[in-house]
N, C-alpha and C positions, 0 to 999 in steps of 0.2 A: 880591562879597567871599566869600571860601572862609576857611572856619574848620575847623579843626581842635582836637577834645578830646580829651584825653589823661588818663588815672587810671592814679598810679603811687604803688606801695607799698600800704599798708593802706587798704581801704574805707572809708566813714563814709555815714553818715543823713543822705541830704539831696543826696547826687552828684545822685540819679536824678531829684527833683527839682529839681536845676539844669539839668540836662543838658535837661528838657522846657521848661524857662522860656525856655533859650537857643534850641533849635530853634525855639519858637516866632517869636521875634524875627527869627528868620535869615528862614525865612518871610515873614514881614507884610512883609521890605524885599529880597524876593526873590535872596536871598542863601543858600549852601550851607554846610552843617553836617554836614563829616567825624570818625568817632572811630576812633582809633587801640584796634583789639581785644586787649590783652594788655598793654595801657602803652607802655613806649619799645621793647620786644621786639618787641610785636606791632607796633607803628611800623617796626622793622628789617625784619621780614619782610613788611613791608605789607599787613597784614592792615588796609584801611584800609574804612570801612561809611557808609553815608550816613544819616546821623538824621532823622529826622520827627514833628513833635508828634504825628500819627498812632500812629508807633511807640514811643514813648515816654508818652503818656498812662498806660499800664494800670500804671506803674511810679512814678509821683510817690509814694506811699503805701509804697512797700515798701523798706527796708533794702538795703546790698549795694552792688551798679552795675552797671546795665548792661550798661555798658563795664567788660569784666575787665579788671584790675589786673596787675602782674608787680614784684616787686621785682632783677630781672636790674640789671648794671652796665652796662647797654649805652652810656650815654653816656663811657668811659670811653679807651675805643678810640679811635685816630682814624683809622682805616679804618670803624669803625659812624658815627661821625658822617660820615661824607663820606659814606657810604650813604643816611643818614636826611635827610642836606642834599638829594641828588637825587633821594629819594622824596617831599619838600615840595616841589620842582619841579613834579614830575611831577605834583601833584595844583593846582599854583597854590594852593599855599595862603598867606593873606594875613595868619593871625593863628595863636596858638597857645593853649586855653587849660589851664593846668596844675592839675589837681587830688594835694593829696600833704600830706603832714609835714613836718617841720622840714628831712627831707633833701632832701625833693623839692624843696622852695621855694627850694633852694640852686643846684638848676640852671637857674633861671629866667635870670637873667642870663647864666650860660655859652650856652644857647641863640641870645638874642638875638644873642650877641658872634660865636661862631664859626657859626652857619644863617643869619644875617642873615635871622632872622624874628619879627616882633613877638612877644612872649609876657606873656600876662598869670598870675599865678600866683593862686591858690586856695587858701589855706591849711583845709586839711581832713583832720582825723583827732580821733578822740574823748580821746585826751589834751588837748589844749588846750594844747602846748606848745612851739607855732611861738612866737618870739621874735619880736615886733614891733605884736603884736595880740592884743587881752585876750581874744579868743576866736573858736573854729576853728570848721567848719563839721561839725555832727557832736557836739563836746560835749554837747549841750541834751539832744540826745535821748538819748544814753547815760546823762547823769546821772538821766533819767526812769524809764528805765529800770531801772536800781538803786535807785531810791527807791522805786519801784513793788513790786521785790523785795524791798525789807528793810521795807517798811510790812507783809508777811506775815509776814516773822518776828517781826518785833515784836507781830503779834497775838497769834502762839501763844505768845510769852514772855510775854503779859501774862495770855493766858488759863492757862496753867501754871508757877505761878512756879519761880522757885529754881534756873534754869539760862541759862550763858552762849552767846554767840555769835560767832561768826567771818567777816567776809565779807571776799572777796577781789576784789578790781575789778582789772582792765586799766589801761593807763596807762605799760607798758613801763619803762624807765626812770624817768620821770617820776611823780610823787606827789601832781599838780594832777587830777585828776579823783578819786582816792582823796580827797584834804583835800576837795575840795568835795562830793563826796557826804555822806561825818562829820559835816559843818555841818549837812546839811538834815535830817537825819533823826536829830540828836542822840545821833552817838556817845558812848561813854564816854571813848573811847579811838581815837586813829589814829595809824598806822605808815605811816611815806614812806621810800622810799629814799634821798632824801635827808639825813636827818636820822638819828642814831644816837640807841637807846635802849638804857638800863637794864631788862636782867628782869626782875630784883628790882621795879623800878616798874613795870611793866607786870602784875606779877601783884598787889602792891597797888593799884593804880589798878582793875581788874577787881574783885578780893576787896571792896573801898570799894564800889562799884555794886551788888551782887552784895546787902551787906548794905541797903542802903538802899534800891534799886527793885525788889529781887528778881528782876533780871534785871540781864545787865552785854551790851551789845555793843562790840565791836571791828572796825575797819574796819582794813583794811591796802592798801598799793599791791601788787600783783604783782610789781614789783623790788624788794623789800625782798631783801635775804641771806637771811635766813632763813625764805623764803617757804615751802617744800617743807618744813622741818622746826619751826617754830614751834607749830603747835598739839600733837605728839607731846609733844616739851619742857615746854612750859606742863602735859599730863597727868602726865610719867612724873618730873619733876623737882620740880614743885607741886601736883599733886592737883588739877588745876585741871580739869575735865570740860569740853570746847566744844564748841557743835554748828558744825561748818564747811562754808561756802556759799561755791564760786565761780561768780562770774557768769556768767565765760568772756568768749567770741566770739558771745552771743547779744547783750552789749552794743554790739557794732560792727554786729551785724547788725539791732540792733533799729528799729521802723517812728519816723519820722521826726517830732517834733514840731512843733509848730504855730510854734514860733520856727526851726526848722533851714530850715523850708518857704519861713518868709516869709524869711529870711537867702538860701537858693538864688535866689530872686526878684529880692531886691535888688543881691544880689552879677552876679550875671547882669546886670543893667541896666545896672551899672558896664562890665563887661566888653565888652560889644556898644559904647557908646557911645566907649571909649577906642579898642578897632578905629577906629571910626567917623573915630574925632578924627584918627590916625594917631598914637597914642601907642605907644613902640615896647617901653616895660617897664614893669611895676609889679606891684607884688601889693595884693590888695585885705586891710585889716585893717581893724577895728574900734579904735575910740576913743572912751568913753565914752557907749558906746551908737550913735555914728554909724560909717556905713562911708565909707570915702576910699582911693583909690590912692596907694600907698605907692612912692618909686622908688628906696628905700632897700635896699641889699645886704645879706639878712639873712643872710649866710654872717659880717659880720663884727661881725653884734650878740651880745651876750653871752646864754646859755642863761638862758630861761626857767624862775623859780623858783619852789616857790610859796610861800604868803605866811607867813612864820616867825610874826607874831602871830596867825593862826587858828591854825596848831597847836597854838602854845601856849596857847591859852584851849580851846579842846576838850581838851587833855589836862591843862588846869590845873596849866601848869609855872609861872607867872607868879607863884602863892602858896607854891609849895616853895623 
């Protein structure tokens, strides 16, 4: 059996650790484990590489992939697809497995339908906003990540009182990694894209904290509208002083937690075993803690939101 992996769109914590769990397996049932170098691009131009627990070992632990990523439209064409059909020939490959986002995991089925080639999808990016599965491959260790980070600011706030704070997380459009950071680390205050707020309560809600812990933090999503010009605002309109911290892209690239590790492992097992079965679609998601193949078309499930009662009890809308 010839396998084929593929990472398209945004990295996440935990690929590189799938990608050794599955090489392994391919191995012990002497079986071959191709990656497509650039995503569906590097697929086009066949940039195709043969993996090895070997070569892959020194990477379980480190953030990123591997296998480079491309966000190109290449499946969009149907002269690229007739290309990339006869480049899956050309290598007998017998399965596909898709690493991506909400949009990647949209192509899983069009693969199958028009390559007539199994494909199992991976839902993996540190949003956690693939629609169908409470949670992606790659959250865990982001949100560690930023908890990790704002447990330092919260010391120096606590060792200096009398000033506020600002952190800005990733999360793209989506406001489910922003809201779930907030929780852990006991914001005052969180801003989603989703969700519109009042200034006016966002600078009493800070002023409130401010008086009583002598420190006030603030979380926000990265798509918020007013992400670029919010803390200027909050000085030059309310006197409101913030220190502001964005996390960045060191959250997507941060090293891989001890649940993203053991999720690559298990999701991996899934993955080899559906090949195995001759299962020819699915994606793996989570459900209450268990993982299971899903054969459900998440192109026509409605967008993942996040949860309206956390936000409003972190920003205690529920008593105004």
């Amino acid at each position: 059996m010839n396998i084929l992996a593929v990472v398209s769109g945004g990295d996440a914590p935990g690929i590189n650790a799938a990608l050794f769990h599955l090489s392994r397996l391919v191995e012990s049932n002497d079986d071959v484990l191709y990656g497509a170098s650039g995503g569906f691009l590097g697929l086009l131009n066949e940039q195709i590489v043969e993996l090895s627990p070997t070569l892959l070992m020194p990477t379980i632990g480190s953030g990123g992939s591997y296998l480079p990523s491309s966000r190109e439209p290449v499946l969009n064409g149907v002269s690229r697809r007739a290309k990339i059909k006869s480049i899956l020939e050309k290598y007998a490959i017998d399965g596909i497995v898709l690493f991506g986002g909400d949009g990647t995991m949209r192509h899983v089925l069009p693969i199958v339908s028009v390559m007539a080639v199994p494909c199992i999808g991976i839902p993996t990016t540190i949003d956690n906003d693939v629609p169908g599965t409470d949670e992606t491959l790659g959250f865990d260790s982001a949100c560690n990540y930023a908890i990790s980070a704002i447990d330092g600011i919260l010391a120096t706030a606590y060792g200096l009182p009398g000033r506020g704070f600002v952190v800005e997380t990733l999360g793209g459009r989506s406001g489910i990694l922003a809201l779930q950071i907030a929780q852990a680390v006991g914001a005052h205050a969180v801003l989603l894209p989703e969700y519109d707020f009042d200034e006016q309560w966002l600078v009493d809600r800070l002023r409130q904290a401010l008086d009583k812990f002598q420190h006030a933090l603030l979380v926000y999503g990265e798509g918020i509208a007013s992400s670029r010009t919010l803390i200027d605002t909050l000085h030059s309109n309310h006197h409101l002083r913030l220190r502001d911290t964005r996390l960045g892209h060191a959250q997507r690239g941060s090293r891989p937690s001890y649940r993203d590790r053991w999720l690559a492992n298990e999701m991996m097992d899934l993955v080899y075993q559906a090949f195995a079965d001759g299962i020819q679609y699915g994606v793996v998601v989570i459900h209450d803690g268990r993982l299971r193949l899903s054969e459900t078309d998440i192109a026509h499930l409605p967008p993942k939101m996040p949860d309206r009662n956390r936000y409003e009890r972190i920003n205690d809308l529920h008593s105004s």
